[in-house]
Steps between C-alpha positions, in 0.01 A plus 500: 500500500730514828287668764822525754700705241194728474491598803835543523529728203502881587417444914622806577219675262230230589546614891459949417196377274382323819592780750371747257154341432475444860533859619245601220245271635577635883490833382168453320381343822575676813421824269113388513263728811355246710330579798590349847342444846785561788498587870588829580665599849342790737817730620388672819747827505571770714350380842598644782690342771252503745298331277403132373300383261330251688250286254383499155228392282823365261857629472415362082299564195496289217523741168452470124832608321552569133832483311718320252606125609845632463458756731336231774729289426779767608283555833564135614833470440607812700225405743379865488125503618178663491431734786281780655573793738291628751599784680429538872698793578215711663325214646455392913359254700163364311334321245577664121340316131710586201378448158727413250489635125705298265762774444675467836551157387856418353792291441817704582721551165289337278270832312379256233297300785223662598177428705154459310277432811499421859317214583500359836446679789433810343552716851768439748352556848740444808514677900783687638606469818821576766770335484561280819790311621502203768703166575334165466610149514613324261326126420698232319297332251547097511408236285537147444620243768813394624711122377275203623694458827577910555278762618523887615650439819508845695404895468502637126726803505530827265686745504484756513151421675359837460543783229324795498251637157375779398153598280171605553411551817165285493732205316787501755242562820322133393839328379604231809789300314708522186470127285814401400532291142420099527766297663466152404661254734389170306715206527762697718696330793706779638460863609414724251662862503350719195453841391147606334349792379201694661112420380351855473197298343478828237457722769624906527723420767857619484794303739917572498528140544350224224673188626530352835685163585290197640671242694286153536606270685480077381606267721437081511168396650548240784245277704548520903279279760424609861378275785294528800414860441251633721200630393355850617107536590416841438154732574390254778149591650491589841360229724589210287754262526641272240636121487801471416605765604831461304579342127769515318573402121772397231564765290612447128607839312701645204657800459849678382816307601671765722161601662381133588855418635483747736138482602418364855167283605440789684419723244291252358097588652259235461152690621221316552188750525218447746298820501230321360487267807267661801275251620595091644540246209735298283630694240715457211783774392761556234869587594611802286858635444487837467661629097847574515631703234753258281407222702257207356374270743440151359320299796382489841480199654225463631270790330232470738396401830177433749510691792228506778399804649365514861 
């Protein structure tokens, strides 16, 4: 027998058998009730404009559906879903509980679908309050670190810096900065100039703009040694005098190119701290550089030093 000529034979009748047997067994399967767990969404209507809802126990439920697999099946692929109304029309500024029966539950368009029980939370409780409107900053997000060899070498800008929300009043009156999305600068070696959305962290808080563009600036890190710099004693005690009475140090430091290029030894503060000093003795003291924002410092030379107070 010649197995390629039998399949060859009549493949035009083989493939409606096929189709046909295959719609019968989808037919006799999505016609079956089954019964589904979904999450249905809370619609607050009607508000007025005054108004914001300003927490809830959950903006969800999760519901038990019943219905033909066909008939789910049609639900996902128009991506229609389950929700729940609540009306809040004649409401004002307070806290309100709703309890919600299973027959305010639906999925739009789809009457063969219906709810057979609510069962998590059964109540929605949430507080009403003004709406209030302010501007606050906006904060750029930043992760990661910089090319070895690179680093952030000046003020992180956004713009626009402010923008100004609205939503309830107790929300916006504790809200001190708007989080933008993460920026990741890892492994970059130039100036980074990027737009990113808004984190309203699932917040009620409304804003006309949902973007702002951050500008970071990367630049090369370089090394730059000072010498001789003199050293300043600071919060001397009365009555006390100190030998030497002058130091001064090498100074090893790293820092963005453009910055360090332009940086004088004078700007440069070696501090050497003697408030702890008030009675005659020899005494021995560190030499501190006070932190300079972008600039690393990599020695002193030397770190310490006796001094005798008389």
């Amino acid at each position: 027998m010649n197995f390629n000529n039998m399949f060859k034979r009549n493949i035009a009748m083989k493939i409606v058998s096929f189709s046909m047997a295959l719609l019968i067994w989808f037919y006799a399967t999505t016609e079956q009730k089954v019964e589904i767990r979904m999450k249905a969404v809370c619609e607050f209507q009607n508000l007025g404009e005054s108004l914001s809802v300003y927490k809830t126990n959950s903006d969800t439920m999760d519901v038990l559906f019943k219905g033909k697999s066909r008939d789910f099946l049609i639900m996902n692929l128009l991506r229609r879903r389950p929700t729940f109304k609540i009306n809040l029309s004649s409401l004002d500024k307070g806290v309100y509980k709703f309890t919600i029966d299973k027959e305010s539950v639906r999925v739009e368009h789809s009457k063969n679908i219906y709810a057979v029980s609510v069962l998590f939370p059964k109540n929605i409780e949430l507080e009403i309050d003004s709406v209030g409107k302010r501007e606050i900053v906006v904060y750029p997000v930043i992760t990661g670190r910089p090319s070895n060899g690179f680093t952030i070498s000046g003020e992180v800008k956004v713009l626009p810096q402010k923008i100004s929300v609205t939503g309830p009043k107790k929300m916006i009156d504790s809200l001190n900065m708007m989080k933008t999305e993460e920026i990741s600068i890892d492994n970059c070696k130039k100036e980074i100039v990027k737009k990113t959305k808004l984190n309203f962290e699932g917040r009620p808080v409304l804003s006309e703009i949902k973007e702002v563009t951050v500008k970071i600036p990367i630049e090369t890190v370089i090394t730059k040694e000072f010498k001789d710099v003199p050293v300043i004693f600071v919060n001397k005690k009365s009555g006390i005098s100190i030998e030497p009475d002058s130091v001064s140090v090498d100074i090893r430091i790293s820092g963005p190119g453009k910055m360090l290029e332009e940086l004088l030894a004078g700007e440069i503060s070696p501090i050497i701290d003697i408030s702890n000093i008030y009675k005659k003795g020899i005494y021995t003291v560190q030499i501190t550089i006070p932190k300079q924002k972008y600039i690393e410092v990599l020695s002193i030379n030397p770190q310490s030093i006796k001094l005798k107070a008389k």
